[in-house]
C-alpha positions in Angstrom: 0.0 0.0 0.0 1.0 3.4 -0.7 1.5 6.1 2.1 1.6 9.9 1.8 5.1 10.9 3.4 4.3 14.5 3.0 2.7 17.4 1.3 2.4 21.2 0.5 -0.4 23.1 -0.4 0.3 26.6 -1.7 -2.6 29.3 -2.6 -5.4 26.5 -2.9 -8.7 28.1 -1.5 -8.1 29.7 1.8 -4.9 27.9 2.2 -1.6 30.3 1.0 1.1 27.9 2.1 1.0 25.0 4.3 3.4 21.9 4.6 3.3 18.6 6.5 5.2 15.6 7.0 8.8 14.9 4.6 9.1 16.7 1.7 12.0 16.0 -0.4 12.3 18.7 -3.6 12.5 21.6 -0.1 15.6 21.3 1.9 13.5 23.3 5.1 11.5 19.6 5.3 13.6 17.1 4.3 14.6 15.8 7.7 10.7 16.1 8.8 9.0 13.1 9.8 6.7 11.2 7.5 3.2 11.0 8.5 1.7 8.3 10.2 -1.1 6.2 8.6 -3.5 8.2 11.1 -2.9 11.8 11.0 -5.4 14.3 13.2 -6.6 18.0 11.7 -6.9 20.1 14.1 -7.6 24.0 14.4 -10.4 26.9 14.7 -13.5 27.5 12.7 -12.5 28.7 9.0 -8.5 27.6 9.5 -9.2 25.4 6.3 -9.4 22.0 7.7 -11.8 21.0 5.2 -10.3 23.2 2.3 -7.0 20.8 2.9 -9.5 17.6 2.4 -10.7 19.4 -0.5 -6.8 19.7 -1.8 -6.6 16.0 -2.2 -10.3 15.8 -4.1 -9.1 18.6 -6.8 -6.0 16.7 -7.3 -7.6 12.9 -7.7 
């Protein structure tokens, strides 16, 4: 099975630049840690949350 390591979303709804997990092209998250198989989203009213879930259905 395939896992997501990483990701970054840049200028995507309300979302201007966000990053998570390893990234390997940007040297600032290379040596992150990879995310798990269960990651938790957590954060205010209109932080994005659902606009990063959104991220992944624009791109399949």
């Amino acid at each position: 099975m395939a896992l997501i390591e990483g990701f970054r979303i840049q200028n995507y709804r309300s979302l201007r630049d966000i990053a998570m997990g390893r990234i390997g092209t940007i040297t600032k998250f290379q040596n992150a840690d990879s995310l798990t198989p269960l990651t938790a989203v957590i954060g205010k009213n209109g932080s994005g949350k659902s606009s990063l879930f959104d991220a992944f259905g624009f791109l399949s």
